[in-house]
C-alpha positions in Angstrom: -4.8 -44.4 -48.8 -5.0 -45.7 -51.8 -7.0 -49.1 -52.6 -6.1 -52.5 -51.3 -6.3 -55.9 -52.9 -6.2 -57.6 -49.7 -5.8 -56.4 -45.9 -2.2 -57.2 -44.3 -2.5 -59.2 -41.2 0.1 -60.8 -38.9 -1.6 -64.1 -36.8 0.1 -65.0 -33.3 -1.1 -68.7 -33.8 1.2 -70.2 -31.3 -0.2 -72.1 -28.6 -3.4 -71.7 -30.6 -5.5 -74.6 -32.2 -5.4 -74.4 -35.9 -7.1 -77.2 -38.4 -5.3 -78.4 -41.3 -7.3 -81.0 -44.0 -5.1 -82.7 -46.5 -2.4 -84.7 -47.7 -0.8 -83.4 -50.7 2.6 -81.8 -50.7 0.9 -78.2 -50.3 -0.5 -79.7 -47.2 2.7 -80.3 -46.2 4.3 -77.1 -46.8 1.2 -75.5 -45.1 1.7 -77.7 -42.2 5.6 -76.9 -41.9 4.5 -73.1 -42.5 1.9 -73.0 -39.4 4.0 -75.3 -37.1 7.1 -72.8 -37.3 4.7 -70.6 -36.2 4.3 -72.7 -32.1 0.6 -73.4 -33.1 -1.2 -76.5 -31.7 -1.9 -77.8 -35.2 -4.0 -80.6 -35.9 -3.9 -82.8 -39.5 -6.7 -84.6 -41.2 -5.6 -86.7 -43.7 -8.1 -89.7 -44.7 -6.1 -93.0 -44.1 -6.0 -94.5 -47.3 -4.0 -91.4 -48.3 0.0 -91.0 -49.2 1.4 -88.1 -46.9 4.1 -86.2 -47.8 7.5 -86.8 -45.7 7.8 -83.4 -43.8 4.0 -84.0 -42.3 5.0 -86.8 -40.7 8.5 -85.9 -39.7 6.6 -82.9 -38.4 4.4 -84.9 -35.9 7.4 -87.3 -34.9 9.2 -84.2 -34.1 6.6 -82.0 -32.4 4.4 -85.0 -30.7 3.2 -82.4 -28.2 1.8 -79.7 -31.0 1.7 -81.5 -34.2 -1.2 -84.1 -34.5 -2.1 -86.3 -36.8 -5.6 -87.9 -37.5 -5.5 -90.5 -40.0 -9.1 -89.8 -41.3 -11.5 -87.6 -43.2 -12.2 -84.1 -41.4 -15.9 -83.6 -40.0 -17.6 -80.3 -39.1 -17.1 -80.7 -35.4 -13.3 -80.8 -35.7 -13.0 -76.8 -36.8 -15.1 -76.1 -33.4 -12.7 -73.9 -31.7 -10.0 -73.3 -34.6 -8.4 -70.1 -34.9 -7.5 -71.0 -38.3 -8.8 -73.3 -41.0 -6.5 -74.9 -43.8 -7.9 -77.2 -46.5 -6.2 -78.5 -49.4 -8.8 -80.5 -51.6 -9.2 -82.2 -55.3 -13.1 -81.8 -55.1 -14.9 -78.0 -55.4 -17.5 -79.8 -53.3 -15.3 -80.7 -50.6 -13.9 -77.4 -50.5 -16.4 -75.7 -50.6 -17.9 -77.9 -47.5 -14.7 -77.1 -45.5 -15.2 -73.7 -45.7 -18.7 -73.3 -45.0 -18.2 -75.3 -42.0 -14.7 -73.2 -40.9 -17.0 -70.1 -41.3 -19.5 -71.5 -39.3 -17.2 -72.5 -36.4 -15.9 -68.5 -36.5 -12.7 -69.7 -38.5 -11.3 -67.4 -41.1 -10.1 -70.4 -43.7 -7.9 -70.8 -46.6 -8.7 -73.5 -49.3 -5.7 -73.9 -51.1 -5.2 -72.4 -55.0 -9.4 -72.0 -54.4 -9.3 -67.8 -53.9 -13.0 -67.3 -53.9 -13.6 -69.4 -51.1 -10.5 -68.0 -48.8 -10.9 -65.3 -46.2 -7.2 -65.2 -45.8 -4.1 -66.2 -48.4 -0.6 -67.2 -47.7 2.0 -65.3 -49.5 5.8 -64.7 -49.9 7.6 -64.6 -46.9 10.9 -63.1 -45.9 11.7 -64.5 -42.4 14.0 -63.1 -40.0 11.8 -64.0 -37.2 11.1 -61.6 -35.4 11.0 -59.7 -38.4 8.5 -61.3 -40.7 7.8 -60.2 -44.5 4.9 -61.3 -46.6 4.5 -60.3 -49.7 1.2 -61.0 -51.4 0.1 -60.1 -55.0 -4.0 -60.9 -54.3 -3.2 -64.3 -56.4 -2.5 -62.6 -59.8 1.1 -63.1 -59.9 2.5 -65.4 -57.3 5.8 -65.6 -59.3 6.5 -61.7 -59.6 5.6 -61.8 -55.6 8.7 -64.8 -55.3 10.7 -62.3 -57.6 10.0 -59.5 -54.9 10.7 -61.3 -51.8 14.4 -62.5 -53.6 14.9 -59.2 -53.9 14.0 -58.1 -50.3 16.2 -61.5 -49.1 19.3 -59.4 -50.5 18.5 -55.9 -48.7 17.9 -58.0 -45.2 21.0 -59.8 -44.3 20.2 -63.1 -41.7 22.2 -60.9 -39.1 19.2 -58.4 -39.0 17.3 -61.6 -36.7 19.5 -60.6 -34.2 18.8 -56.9 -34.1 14.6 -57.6 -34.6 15.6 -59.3 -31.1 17.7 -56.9 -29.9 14.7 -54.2 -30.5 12.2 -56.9 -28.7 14.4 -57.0 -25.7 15.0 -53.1 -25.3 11.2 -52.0 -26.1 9.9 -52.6 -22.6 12.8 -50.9 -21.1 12.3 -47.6 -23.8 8.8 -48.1 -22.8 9.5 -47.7 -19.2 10.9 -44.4 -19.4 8.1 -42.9 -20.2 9.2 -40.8 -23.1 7.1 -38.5 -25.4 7.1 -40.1 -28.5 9.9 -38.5 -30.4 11.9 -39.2 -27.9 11.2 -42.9 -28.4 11.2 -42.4 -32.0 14.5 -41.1 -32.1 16.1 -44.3 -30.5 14.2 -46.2 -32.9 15.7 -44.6 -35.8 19.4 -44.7 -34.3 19.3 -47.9 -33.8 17.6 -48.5 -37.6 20.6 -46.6 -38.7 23.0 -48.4 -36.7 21.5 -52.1 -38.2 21.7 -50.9 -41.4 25.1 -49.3 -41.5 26.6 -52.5 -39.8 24.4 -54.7 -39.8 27.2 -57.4 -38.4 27.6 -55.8 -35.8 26.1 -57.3 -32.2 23.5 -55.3 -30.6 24.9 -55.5 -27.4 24.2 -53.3 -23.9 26.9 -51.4 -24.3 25.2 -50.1 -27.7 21.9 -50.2 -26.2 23.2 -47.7 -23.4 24.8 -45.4 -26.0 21.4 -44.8 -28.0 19.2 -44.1 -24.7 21.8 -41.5 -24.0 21.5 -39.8 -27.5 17.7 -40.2 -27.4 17.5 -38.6 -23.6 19.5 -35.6 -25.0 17.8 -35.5 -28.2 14.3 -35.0 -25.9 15.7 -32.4 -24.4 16.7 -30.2 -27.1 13.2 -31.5 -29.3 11.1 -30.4 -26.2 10.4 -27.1 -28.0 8.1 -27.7 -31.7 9.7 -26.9 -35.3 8.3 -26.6 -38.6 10.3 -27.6 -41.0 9.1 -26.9 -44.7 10.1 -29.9 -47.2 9.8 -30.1 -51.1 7.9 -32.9 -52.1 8.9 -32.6 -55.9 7.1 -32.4 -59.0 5.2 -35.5 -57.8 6.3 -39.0 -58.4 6.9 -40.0 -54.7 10.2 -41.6 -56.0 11.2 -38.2 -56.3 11.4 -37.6 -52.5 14.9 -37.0 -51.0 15.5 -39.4 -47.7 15.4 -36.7 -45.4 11.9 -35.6 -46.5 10.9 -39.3 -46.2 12.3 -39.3 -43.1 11.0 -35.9 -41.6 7.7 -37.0 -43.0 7.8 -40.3 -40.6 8.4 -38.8 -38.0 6.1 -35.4 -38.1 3.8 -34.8 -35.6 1.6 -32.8 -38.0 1.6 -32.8 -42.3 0.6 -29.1 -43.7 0.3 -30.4 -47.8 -0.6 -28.2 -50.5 -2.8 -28.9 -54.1 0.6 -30.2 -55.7 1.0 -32.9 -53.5 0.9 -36.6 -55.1 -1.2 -39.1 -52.8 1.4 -41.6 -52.7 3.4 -39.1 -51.4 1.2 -38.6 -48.1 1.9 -42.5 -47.9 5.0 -41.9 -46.0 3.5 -40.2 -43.6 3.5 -42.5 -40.0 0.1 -43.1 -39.0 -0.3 -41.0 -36.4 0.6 -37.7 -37.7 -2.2 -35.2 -38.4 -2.7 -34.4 -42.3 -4.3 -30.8 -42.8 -5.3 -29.6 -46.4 -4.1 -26.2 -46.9 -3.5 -26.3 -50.6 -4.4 -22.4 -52.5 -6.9 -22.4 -55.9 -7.2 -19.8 -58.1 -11.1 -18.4 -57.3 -11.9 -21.4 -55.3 -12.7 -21.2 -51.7 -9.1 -22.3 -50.4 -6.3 -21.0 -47.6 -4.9 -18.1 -47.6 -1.4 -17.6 -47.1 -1.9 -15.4 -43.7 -3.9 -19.0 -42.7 -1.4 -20.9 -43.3 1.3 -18.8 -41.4 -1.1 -18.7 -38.8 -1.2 -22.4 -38.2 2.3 -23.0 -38.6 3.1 -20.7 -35.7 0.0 -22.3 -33.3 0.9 -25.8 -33.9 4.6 -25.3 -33.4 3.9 -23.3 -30.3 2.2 -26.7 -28.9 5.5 -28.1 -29.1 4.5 -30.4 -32.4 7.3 -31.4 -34.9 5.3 -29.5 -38.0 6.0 -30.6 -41.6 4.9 -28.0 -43.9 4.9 -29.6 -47.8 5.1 -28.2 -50.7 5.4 -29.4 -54.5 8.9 -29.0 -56.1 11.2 -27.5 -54.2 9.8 -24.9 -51.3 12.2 -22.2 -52.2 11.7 -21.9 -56.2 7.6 -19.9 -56.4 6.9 -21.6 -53.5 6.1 -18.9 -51.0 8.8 -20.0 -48.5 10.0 -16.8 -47.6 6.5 -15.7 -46.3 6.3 -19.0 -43.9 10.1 -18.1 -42.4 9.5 -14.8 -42.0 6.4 -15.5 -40.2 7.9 -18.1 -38.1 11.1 -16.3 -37.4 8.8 -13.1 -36.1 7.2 -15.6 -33.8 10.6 -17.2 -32.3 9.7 -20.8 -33.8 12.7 -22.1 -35.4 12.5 -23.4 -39.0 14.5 -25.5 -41.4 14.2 -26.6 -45.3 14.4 -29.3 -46.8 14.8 -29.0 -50.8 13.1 -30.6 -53.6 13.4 -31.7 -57.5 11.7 -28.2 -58.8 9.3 -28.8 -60.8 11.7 -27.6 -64.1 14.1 -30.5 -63.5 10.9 -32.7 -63.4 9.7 -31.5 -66.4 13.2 -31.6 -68.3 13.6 -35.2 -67.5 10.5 -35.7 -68.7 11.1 -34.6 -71.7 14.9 -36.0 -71.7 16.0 -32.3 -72.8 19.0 -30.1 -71.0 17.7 -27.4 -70.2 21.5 -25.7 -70.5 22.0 -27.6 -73.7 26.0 -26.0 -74.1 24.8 -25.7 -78.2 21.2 -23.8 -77.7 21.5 -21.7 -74.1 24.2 -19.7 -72.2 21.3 -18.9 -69.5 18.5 -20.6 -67.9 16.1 -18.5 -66.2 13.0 -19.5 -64.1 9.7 -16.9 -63.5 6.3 -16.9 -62.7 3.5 -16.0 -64.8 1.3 -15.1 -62.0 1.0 -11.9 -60.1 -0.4 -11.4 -56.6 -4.1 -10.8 -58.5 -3.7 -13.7 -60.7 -3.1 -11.6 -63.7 -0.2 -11.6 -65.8 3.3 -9.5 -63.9 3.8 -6.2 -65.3 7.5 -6.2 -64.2 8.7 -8.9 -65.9 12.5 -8.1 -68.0 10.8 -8.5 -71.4 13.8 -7.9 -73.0 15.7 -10.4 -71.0 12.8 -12.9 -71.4 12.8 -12.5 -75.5 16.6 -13.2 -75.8 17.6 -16.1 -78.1 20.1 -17.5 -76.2 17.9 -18.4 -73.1 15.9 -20.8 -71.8 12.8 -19.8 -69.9 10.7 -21.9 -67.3 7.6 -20.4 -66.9 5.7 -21.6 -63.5 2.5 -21.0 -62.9 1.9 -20.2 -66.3 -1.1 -22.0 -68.0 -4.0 -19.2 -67.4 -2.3 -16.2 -68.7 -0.5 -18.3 -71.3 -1.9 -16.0 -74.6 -1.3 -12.6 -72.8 2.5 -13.9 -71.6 3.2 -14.8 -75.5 2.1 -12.1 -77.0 3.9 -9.8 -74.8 7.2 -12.2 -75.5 6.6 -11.6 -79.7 6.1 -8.2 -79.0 10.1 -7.9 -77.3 11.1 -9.3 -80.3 11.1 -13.0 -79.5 11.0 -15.1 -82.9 7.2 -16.7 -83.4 9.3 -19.7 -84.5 10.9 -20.4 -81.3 10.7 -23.9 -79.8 7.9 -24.1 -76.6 6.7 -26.9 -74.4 4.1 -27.2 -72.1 4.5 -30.2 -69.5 1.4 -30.9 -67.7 1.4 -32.7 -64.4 5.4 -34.0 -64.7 7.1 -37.4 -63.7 3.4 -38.2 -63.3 1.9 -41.6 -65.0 -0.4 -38.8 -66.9 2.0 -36.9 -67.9 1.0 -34.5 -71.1 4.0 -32.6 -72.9 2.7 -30.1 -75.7 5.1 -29.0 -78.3 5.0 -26.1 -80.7 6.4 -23.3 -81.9 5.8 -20.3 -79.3 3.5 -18.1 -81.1 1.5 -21.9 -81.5 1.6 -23.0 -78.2 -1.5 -21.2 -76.6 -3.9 -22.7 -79.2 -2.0 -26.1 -79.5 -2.5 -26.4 -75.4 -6.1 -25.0 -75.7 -7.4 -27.9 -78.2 -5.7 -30.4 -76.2 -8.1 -28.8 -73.2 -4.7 -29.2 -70.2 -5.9 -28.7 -67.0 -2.6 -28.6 -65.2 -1.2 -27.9 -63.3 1.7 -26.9 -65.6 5.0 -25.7 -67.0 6.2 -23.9 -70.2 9.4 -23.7 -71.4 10.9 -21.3 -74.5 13.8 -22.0 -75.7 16.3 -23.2 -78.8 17.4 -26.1 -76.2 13.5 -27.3 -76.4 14.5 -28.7 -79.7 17.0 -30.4 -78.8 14.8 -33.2 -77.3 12.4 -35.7 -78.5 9.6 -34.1 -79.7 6.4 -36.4 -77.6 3.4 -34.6 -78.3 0.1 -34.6 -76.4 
């Protein structure tokens, strides 16, 4: 996982006792904030001082929960608090109040005072139950505000009735004792359902319909499946909503070297992440491995997830894994991907098929079975003019691969990229003539991994250089 600024937490403060100090209009929005919550909540506010209107409407309203103490907060008072509020013009003060709130075994929160909060309010989408925050560590409180408008627009107010509909129905999905994709497939039903018509009223009669398709959905998931999913050239945007969705729900991950790590961030939490990505003369899997444990951990009866950059079926060794799985009676599906040549074209905003440069776009590998340059490549087919060819897998045998291409005729002067590490924040495109390119990519020292690309249609883009 990838660093985090602060930890998300969600507090069940009702019926707790939580302290509040202060009597400014934050105060007050604090207090409204941690009364809609049911806590006990007890104000300090020294008795020479103004309060804002809503604190006291607050404790007229809420007699029973909302107290107020018209004086100055001691030590004593945060004995006992689950939470600890303080909203002061002094640094001294503040930085009493939360000496003391540690002391007691309080997280606290002094407000617009970060270093001396364990804990910070921010944004908040409510649909109670379904609860948004939205913090941005303090650095940006207005592009957080920005955030949750936009979230307000993708959760319409009738989604509070099916975050209640889903509290009232878990004990009863609980109760049927279901393996967990069982349970997960009435979960994601009735996520589709509140999402397609969210209007609608999640009543019994719907409830009954999605236990049904969930109890025959168990059945028929009883026996495990691998399915093998592109992941793209790897921004994590780039992933289709079925692989997110096949991804949340796998039982186990099999990810290979290509793999962004924001793109294992879909993943649920549960689901078992195995390694099993292949480097050239580096201790690594071999593909026999990896067919191996595809068949063993389907055979348990796990939901297997076998990911692969781009798409599986372009140089990705799919046809290896189904065979395998299909001689072992597991069944299989795929789930395609952005190849890594349409990630690289975008890249470098350039048609591939430009109608004025190429009547044919070919794709091949520049990598045999022993790592060497193939020897059965169509060179003549490769050194045609009128074609554009994506070379995968082509970074170490880059030199031999263009001089064999000059030596079938193909003109030294013919537009090349290389695109290193595509949709990528560090992306590196390298362009040059072909019969330049291997030296322009060595002096540049690109590690991958890596695509080139020959072809008149090349210069027909923006010409970004490394």
């Amino acid at each position: 996982m990838a660093p985090l600024a602060s930890l998300p937490l969600f507090f069940k403060p009702s019926g707790r006792r939580v302290v509040l100090a202060g009597a400014s209009e934050g105060a007050g929005w604090k207090a409204e904030l941690l009364a809609a919550t049911g806590a006990r909540l007890e104000i300090y506010a020294p008795d020479d001082a103004a309060l804002p209107g809503g604190m006291q409407q607050l404790a007229r309203e809420h007699p029973d929960r909302v107290i107020l103490h018209r004086r100055n907060w001691r030590a004593d008072d945060l004995t006992g608090a689950m939470l600890a509020v303080g909203d002061f013009d002094g640094e001294d003060e503040a930085r009493r109040f939360a000496s003391a709130a540690r002391a007691a075994g309080a997280p606290v929160n002094c407000v617009d005072r970060p270093a001396l909060c364990d804990f910070q309010f921010g944004s908040i989408v409510n649909r109670s139950p379904l609860v948004v925050g939205i913090s941005t560590d303090g650095a940006a409180p207005v592009f957080g505000q920005a955030v949750r408008a936009r979230i307000e627009t993708l959760l319409p107010e009738t989604f509070r009735r099916w975050a209640d509909a889903a509290r009232r129905w878990r004990t009863e999905v609980q109760e049927r004792r279901w393996p967990f994709r069982t349970r997960r497939r009435f979960w994601e039903r009735f996520t589709a359902q509140a999402f397609t018509a969210p209007e609608q009223e999640p009543d019994e009669r719907l409830r009954d319909a999605l236990l049904a398709d969930a109890e025959a959905s168990g059945q028929a998931a009883a026996q495990g499946m691998v399915n093998l999913v592109g992941a793209g050239p790897g921004d994590p945007e780039l992933l289709t909503l079925r692989a997110v969705r096949l991804l949340q729900s796998a039982d186990v991950i099999l990810y290979d070297d290509l793999i962004a790590p924001g793109t294992l961030d879909f993943a649920r939490r549960e689901a078992r992440l195995i390694h099993v990505g292949k480097r050239g003369h580096k201790p690594s899997c071999t593909q026999e491995d990896i067919n191996a444990q595809l068949v063993s951990l389907a055979g348990e009866g796990l939901q297997v997830v076998r990911l692969k950059g781009g798409d599986p079926m372009i140089f990705g060794r799919a046809g290896e894994e189904i065979t395998a799985l299909e001689a072992a009676g597991v069944p299989c599906a795929v789930t395609p991907g952005v190849t890594a040549a349409s990630g690289a074209a975008a890249g470098m905003a350039t048609s591939l098929t430009h109608r004025n440069a190429a009547r044919r776009l070919q794709f091949i590998t520049a990598h045999a079975r022993n790592g060497a340059l193939p020897e059965d490549l169509d060179w003549r087919a490769l050194a045609d003019p009128a074609a554009t060819t994506v070379v995968y897998m082509g970074l170490a045998t880059l030199e031999a691969l263009v001089t064999r291409l000059l030596a079938a005729g193909l003109d030294p002067q013919t537009p090349a990229a290389l695109v290193a590490r595509a949709t990528l924040p560090d992306q590196t495109i390298v362009h040059a003539p072909v019969a330049e390119l291997a030296h322009r990519v060595r002096v540049t020292d690109i590690a991958g991994p890596a695509l080139v690309i020959i072809g008149h249609a090349v210069a027909l883009g923006p010409k970004t250089t490394a």
